[in-house]
TORPASE-729358 format. One line per 2 residues: for each residue x, y, z of N, C-alpha, C, O. Coordinates in steps of 0.2 Angstrom, whole numbers, always signed. Example, Ala and Ser with C-alpha at 12.3 -4.5 7.8 and 13.67 -1.06 7.14 Angstrom:
// residues 2
+66:-28:+39:+62:-22:+39:+66:-16:+39:+71:-17:+42; +64:-11:+35:+68:-5:+36:+64:+0:+39:+67:+6:+40 .
***
This chain:
// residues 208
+471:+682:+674:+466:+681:+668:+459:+682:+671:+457:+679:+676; +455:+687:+667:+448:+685:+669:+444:+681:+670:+447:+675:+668 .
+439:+680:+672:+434:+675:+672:+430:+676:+663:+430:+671:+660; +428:+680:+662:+426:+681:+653:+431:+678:+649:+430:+676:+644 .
+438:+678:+652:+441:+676:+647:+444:+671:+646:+446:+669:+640; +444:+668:+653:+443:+659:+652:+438:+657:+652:+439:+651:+651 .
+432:+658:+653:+426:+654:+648:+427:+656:+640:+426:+651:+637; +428:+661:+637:+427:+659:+632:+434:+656:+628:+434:+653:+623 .
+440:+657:+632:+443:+649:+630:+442:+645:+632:+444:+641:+628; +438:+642:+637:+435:+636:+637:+433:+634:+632:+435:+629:+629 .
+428:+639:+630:+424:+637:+625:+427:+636:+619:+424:+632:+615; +433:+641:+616:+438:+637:+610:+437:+632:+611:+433:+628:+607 .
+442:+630:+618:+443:+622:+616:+439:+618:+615:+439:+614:+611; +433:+617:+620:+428:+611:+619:+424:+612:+610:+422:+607:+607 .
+425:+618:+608:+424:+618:+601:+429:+615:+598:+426:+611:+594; +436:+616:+597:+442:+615:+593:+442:+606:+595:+445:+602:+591 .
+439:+604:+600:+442:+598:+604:+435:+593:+600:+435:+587:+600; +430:+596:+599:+424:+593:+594:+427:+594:+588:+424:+589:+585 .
+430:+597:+585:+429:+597:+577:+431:+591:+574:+432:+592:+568; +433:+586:+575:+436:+579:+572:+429:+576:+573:+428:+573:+568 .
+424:+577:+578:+420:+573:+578:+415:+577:+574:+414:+573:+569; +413:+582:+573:+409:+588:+570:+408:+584:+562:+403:+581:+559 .
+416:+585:+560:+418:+585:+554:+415:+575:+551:+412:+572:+546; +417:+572:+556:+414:+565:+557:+408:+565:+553:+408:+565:+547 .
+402:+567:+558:+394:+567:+557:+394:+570:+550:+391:+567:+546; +398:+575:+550:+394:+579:+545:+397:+575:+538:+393:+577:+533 .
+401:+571:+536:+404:+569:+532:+400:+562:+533:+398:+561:+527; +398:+559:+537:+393:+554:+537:+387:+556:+533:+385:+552:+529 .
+385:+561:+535:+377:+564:+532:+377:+565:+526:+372:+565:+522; +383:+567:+524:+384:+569:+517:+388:+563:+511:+390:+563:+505 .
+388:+559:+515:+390:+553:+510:+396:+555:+506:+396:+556:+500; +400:+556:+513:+408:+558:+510:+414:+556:+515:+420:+558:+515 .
+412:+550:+519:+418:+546:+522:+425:+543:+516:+430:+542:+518; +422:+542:+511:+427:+541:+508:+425:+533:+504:+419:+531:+504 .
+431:+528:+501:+429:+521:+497:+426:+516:+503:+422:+511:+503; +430:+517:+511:+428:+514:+517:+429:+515:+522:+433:+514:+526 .
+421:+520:+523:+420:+525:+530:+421:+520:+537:+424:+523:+542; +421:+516:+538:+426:+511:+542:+433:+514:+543:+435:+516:+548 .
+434:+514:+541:+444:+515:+540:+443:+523:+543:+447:+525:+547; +437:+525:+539:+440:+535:+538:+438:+537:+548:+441:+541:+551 .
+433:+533:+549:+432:+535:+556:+437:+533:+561:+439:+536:+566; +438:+527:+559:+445:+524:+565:+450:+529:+565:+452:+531:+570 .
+454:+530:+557:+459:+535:+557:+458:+541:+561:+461:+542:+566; +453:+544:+559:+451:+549:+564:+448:+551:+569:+445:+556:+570 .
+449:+545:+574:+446:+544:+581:+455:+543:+582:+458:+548:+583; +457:+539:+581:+462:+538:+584:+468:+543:+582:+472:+545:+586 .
+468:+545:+574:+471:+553:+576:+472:+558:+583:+477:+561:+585; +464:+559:+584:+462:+563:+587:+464:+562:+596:+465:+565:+601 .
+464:+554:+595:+463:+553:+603:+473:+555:+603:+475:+559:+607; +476:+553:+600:+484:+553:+599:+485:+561:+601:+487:+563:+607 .
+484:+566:+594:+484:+572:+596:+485:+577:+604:+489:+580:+607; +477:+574:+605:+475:+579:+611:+479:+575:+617:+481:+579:+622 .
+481:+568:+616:+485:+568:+623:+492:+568:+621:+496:+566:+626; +495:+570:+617:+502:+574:+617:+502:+582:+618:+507:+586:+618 .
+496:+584:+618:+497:+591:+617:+494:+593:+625:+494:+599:+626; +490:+589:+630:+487:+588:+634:+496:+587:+640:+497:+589:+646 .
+501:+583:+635:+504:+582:+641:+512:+588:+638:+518:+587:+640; +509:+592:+633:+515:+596:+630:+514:+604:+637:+518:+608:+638 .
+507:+604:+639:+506:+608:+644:+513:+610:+648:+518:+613:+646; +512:+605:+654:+517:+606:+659:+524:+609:+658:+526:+612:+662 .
+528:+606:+652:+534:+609:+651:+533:+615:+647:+537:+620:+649; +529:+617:+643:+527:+622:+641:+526:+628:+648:+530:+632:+649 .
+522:+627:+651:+521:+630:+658:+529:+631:+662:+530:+636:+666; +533:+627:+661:+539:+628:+665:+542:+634:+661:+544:+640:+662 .
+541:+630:+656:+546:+638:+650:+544:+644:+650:+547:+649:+649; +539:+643:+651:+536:+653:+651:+530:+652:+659:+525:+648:+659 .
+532:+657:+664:+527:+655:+668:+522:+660:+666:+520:+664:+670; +520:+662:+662:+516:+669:+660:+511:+663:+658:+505:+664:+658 .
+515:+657:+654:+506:+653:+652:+504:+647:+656:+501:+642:+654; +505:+648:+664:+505:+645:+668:+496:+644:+669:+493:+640:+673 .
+492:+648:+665:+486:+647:+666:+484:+642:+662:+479:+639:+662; +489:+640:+658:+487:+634:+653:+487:+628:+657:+487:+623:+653 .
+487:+626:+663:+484:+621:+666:+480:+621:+667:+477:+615:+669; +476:+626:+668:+468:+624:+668:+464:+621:+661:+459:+618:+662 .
+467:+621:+656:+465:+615:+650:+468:+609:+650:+466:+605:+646; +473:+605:+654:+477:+601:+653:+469:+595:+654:+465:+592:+650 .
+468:+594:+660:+460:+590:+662:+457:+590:+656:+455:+584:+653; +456:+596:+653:+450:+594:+647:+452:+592:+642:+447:+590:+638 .
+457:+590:+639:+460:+589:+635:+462:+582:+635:+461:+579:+630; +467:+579:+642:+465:+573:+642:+459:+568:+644:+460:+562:+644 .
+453:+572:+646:+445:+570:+646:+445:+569:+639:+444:+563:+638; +445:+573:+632:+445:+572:+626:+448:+567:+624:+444:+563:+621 .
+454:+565:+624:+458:+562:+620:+456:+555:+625:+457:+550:+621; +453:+553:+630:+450:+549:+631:+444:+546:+627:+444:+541:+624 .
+438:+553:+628:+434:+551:+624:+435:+548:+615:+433:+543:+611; +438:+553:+614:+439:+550:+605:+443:+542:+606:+442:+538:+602 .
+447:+542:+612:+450:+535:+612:+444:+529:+612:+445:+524:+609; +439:+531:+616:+433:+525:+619:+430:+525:+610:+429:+520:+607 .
+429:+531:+607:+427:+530:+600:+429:+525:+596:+426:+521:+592; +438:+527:+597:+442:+526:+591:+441:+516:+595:+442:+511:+591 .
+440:+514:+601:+438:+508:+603:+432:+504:+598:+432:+499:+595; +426:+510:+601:+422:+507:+599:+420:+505:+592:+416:+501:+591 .
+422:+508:+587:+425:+509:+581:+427:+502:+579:+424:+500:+574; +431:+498:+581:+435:+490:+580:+430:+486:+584:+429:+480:+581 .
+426:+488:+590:+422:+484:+594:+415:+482:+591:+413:+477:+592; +412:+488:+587:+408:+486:+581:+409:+485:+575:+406:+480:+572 .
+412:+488:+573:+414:+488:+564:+418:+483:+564:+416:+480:+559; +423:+481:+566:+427:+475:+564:+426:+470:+566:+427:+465:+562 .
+424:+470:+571:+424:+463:+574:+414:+462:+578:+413:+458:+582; +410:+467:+575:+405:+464:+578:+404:+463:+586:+400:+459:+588 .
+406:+466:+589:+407:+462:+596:+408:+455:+596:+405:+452:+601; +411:+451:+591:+412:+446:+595:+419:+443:+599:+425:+445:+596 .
+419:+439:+604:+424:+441:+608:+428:+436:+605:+434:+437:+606; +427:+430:+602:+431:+425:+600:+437:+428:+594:+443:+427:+594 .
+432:+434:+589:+436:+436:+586:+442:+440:+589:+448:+438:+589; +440:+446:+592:+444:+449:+596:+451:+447:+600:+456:+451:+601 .
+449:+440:+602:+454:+438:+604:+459:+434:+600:+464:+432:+602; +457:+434:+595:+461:+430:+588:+464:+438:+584:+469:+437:+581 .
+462:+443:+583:+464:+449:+584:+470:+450:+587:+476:+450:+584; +468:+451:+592:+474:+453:+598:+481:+448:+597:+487:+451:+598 .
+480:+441:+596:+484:+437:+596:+490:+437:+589:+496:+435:+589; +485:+441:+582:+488:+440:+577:+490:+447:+574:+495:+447:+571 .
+486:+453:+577:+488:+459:+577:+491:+463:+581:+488:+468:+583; +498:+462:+582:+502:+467:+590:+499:+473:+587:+493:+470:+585 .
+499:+478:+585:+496:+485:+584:+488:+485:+586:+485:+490:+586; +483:+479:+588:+477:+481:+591:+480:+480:+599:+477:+483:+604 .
+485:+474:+602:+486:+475:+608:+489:+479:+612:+489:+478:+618; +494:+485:+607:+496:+491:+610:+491:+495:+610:+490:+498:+616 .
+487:+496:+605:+482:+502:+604:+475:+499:+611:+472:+504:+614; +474:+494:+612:+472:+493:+619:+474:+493:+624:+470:+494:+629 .
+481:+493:+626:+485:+492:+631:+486:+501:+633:+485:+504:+639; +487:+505:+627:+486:+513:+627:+479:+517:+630:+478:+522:+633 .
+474:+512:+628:+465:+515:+631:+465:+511:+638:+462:+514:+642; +468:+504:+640:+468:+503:+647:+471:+508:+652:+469:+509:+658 .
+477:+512:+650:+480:+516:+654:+478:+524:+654:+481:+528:+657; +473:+524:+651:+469:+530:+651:+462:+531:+656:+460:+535:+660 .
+461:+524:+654:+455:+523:+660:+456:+525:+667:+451:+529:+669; +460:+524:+672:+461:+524:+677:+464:+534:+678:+464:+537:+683 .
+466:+536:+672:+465:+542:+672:+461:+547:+674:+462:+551:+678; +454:+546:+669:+451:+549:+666:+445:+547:+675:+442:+551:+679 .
+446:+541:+676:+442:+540:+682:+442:+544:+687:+437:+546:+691; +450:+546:+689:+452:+552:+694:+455:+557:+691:+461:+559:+693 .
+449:+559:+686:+453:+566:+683:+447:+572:+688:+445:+577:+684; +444:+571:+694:+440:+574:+697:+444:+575:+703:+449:+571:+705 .
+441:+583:+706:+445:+585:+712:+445:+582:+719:+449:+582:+723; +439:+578:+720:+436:+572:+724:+442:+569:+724:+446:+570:+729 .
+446:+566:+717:+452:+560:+717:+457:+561:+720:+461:+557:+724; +459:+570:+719:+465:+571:+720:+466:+569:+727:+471:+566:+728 .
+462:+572:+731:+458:+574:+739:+461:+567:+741:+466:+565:+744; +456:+563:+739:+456:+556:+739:+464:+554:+741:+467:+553:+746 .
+467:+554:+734:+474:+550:+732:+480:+554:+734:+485:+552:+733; +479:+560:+737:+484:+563:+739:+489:+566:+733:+490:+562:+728 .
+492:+573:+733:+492:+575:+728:+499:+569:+724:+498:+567:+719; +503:+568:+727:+508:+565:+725:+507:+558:+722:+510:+556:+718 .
+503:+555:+725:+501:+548:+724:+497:+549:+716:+498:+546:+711; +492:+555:+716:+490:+555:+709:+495:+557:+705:+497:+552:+702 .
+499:+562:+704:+504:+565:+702:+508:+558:+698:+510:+557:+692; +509:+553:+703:+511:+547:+700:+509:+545:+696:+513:+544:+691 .
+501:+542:+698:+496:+539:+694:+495:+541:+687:+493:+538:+683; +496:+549:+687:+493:+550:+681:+498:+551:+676:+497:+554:+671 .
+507:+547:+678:+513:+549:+674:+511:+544:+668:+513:+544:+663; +506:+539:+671:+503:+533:+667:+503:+536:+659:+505:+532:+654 .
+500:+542:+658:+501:+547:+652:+503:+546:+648:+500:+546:+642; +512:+545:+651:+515:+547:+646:+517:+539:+642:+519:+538:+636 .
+515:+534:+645:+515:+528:+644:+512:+528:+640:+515:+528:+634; +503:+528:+641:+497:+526:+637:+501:+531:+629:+502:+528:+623 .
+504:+536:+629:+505:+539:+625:+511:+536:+620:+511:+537:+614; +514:+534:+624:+519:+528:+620:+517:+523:+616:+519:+521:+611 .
+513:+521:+618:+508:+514:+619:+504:+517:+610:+504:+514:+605; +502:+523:+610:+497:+525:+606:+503:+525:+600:+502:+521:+595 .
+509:+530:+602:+513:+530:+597:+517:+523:+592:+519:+522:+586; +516:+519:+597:+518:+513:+593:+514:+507:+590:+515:+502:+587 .
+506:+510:+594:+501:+506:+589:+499:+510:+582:+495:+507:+578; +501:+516:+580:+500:+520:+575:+507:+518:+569:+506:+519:+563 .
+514:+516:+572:+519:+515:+569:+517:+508:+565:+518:+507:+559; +512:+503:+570:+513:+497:+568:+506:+497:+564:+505:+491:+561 .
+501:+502:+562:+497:+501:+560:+499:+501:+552:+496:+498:+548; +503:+505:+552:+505:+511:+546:+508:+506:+542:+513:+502:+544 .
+507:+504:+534:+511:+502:+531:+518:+501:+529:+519:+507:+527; +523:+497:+528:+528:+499:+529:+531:+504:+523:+530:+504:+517 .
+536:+508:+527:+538:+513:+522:+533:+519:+522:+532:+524:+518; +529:+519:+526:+524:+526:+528:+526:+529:+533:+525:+526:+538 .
+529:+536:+534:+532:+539:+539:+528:+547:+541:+531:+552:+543; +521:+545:+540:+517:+547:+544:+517:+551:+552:+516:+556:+554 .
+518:+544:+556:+519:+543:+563:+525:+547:+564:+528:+545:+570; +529:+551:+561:+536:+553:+563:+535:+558:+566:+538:+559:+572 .
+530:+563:+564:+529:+571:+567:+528:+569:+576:+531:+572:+580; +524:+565:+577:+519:+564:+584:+526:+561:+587:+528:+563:+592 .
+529:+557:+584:+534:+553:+588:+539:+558:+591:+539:+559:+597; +542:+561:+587:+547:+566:+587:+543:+573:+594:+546:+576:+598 .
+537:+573:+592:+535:+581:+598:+535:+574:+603:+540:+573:+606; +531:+569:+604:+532:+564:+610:+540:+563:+616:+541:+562:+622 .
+545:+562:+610:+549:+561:+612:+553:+569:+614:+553:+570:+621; +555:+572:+612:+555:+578:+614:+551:+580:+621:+554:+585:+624 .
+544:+578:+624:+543:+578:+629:+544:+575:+634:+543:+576:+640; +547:+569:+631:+549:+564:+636:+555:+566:+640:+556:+566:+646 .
+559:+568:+634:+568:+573:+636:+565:+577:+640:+567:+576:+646; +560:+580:+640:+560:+587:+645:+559:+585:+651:+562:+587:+656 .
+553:+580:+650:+551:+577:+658:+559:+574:+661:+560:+574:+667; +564:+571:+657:+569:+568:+658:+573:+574:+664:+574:+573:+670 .
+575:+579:+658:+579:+582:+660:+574:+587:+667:+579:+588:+671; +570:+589:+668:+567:+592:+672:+568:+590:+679:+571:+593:+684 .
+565:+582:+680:+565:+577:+685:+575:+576:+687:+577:+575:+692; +579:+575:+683:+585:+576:+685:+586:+583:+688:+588:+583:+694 .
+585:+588:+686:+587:+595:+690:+586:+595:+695:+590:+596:+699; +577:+592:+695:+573:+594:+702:+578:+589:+707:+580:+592:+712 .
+580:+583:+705:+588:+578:+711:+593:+581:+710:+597:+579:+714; +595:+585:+708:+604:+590:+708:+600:+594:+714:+602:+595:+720 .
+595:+597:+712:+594:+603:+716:+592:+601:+723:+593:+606:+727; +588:+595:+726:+587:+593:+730:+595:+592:+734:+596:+593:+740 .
+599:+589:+730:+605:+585:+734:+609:+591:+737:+611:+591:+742; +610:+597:+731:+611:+602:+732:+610:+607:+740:+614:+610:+744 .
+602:+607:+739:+601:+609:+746:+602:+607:+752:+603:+612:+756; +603:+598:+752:+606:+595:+757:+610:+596:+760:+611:+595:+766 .
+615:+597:+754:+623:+595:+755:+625:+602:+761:+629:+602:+765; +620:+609:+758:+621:+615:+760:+619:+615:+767:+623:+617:+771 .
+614:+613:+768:+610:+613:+775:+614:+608:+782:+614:+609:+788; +618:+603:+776:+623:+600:+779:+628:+604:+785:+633:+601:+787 .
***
């Protein structure tokens, strides 16, 4: 791939990767959040943070299956840089609007709400992500040791899927599409990381 041709995918994405927020402001200016723009923003902060890190972590197996889009690892970083920030949003969102920053409430929240103490537990495990999502880190952590750290992923992604399940009224099956592509990449990573031990032992036995 060229160089013209990945900046201006770049630039799709950091566009395509804005437009949840885009649409945000511009629906704020125009007095069209809806009966409570509270709600409309959270939903779509935290949409958006879910989205981009399943499709942030649908990369890699996708890349197994065709190595022809092997270049699509050059977006996987930016995307879950994204799906961070809308997550710190889709935080700050409940840190102000709901609960005012105060912490007495929040922690009477947490206590009476399991779906805000997943949906927190999912942006704690992003953090440590997004902190060594720089080439310094990798350097640093050694490629294996991050490789580790950032399997954290697919957790934080669990974490989101099931604060979205428990958000959801009951009998709203909403959250089924995200769960289903979620799980689905769970299997692959399943079945991938077993091959990768057949074929190791494989080797052994041969070298044997």
């Amino acid at each position: 791939m060229n160089k013209r041709t990945l900046i201006a995918l770049k630039v799709a994405v950091w566009l395509a990767c804005l437009v949840p927020l885009g649409l945000l402001v511009y629906n704020g200016f125009t007095n069209n959040l809806g009966p409570d723009p509270t709600a409309t923003v959270t939903h779509a902060t935290g949409f958006a943070t879910l989205r981009l890190l399943v499709i942030s972590l649908a990369i890699t197996p996708v890349r197994r299956l065709s190595p022809r889009l092997a270049w699509l690892v050059r977006f996987r970083r930016l995307l879950g840089l994204f799906a961070f920030f809308y997550g710190c949003l889709h935080l700050l969102t409940y840190l102000w609007l709901y609960s005012g920053f105060n912490v007495a409430a929040m922690i009477d929240d947490i206590a009476k709400r399991r779906y805000i103490l997943a949906g927190v537990t999912a942006w704690l495990l992003l953090v440590p992500l997004a902190a060594t999502s720089t080439n310094w880190s990798i350097r640093k952590l050694g490629g294996k040791r991050w490789q580790a750290l950032h399997r954290l992923a697919y957790v934080s992604a669990i974490c989101g899927v099931i604060h979205y399940w428990w958000i959801v009224k009951s009998g709203v099956r909403t959250p089924i599409t995200i769960t289903l592509v979620l799980a689905i990449l769970l299997l692959a990573r399943i079945v991938w990381s077993v091959r990768q031990i057949v074929s190791r032992q494989a080797t052994v036995g041969t070298s044997a």
